[in-house]
N, C-alpha and C positions, 0 to 999 in steps of 0.2 A: 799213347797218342789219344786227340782228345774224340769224342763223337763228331763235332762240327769240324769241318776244316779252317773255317777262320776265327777261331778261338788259338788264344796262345796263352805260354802261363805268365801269373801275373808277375813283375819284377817291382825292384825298387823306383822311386821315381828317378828320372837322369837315369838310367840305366837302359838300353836294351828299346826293341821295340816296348810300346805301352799295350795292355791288353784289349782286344778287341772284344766289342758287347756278342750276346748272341746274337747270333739271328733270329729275327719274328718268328712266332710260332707258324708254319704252315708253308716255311722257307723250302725249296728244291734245288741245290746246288747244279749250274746245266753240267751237263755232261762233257768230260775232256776236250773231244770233240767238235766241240761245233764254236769254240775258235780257234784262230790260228795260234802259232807261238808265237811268244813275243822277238820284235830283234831287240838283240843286245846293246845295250847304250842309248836307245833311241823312245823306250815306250810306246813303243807299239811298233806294229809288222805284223806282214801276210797282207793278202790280198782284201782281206778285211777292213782292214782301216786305210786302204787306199781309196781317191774320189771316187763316191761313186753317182756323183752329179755329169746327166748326158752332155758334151760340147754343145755351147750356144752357135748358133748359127753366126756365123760372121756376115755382112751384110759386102756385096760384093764390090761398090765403091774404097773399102777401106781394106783390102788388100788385095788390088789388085794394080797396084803400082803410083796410083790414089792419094793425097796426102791425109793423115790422120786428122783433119779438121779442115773445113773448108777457107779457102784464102781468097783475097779482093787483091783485085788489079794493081798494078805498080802506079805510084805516081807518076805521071809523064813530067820530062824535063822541058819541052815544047811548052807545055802549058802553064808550067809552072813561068816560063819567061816573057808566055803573053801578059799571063795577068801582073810578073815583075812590071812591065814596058808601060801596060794600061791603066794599070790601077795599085801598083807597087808605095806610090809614095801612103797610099791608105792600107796598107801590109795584107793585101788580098791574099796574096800569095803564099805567106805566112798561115793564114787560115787553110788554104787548099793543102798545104801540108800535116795540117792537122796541130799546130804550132800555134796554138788559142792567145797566151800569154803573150809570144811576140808580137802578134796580129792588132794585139789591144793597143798595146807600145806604140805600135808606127800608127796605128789610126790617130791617139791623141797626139802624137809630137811629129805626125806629117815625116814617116818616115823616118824619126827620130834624125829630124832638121835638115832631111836627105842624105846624111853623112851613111847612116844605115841604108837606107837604097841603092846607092853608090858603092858600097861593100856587097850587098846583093849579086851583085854585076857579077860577080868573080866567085862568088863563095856557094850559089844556088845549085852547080851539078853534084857537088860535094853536100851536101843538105838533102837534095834530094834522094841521091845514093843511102845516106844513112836512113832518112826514113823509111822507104823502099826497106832495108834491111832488116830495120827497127819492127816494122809491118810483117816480114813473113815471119820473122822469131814470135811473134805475138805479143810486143813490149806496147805497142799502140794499137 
């Protein structure tokens, strides 16, 4: 057996472990001791290589029944069918949804020639519903 412990003998190349340098002069191998054994399979084990970083404070809005980021108001379906009533054929209400693209539409073609206002009528609690949905998932 050799003096150092992590010396081995030298092999062919492709063969076997390759041989390990000395250690530095003035090297201290620690003592058995003072760490654990390893677990099998895993690379490490013992109480050693578990976290040893203390729990962060959790802040007590975020679990305590709290949702994990904070959420805005649902769109109202009321409001959404004043500004339809009022200002629909200029696609206000389009905007209040958050619907920029459609909003544009009906401003320059007057409610895309009313035919789109008229489909509004019927199709707004269903638009709304999704965005409302669209909103808590965080998609908008």
């Amino acid at each position: 057996m050799s003096e150092h412990p992590h010396e081995s003998t030298p092999t062919a190349p492709g063969h076997g472990p390759s041989p390990m340098p000395p250690p530095p002069p003035g090297y201290v191998a620690p003592p058995a001791s003072a760490l654990p054994p390893p677990v099998a399979g895993t690379g490490a084990g013992g109480p050693y290589y578990q976290q040893q970083v203390p729990a962060q404070p959790v802040h007590p809005r975020y679990h305590a029944g709290y949702p994990a980021y904070p959420t805005r108001p649902d769109k109202s379906l009321a409001v959404a069918y004043a500004l339809w009533f009022f200002l629909g054929f200029l696609g206000v209400h389009h905007f209040y949804l958050g619907k920029v693209g459609r909003g544009v539409g009906y401003l320059l073609t007057v409610g895309w020639f009313l035919v789109g206002w008229l489909i509004d009528l019927f199709t707004l609690p269903a638009q709304v519903t999704q965005v409302n949905a669209e909103r808590r998932a965080g998609l908008r």
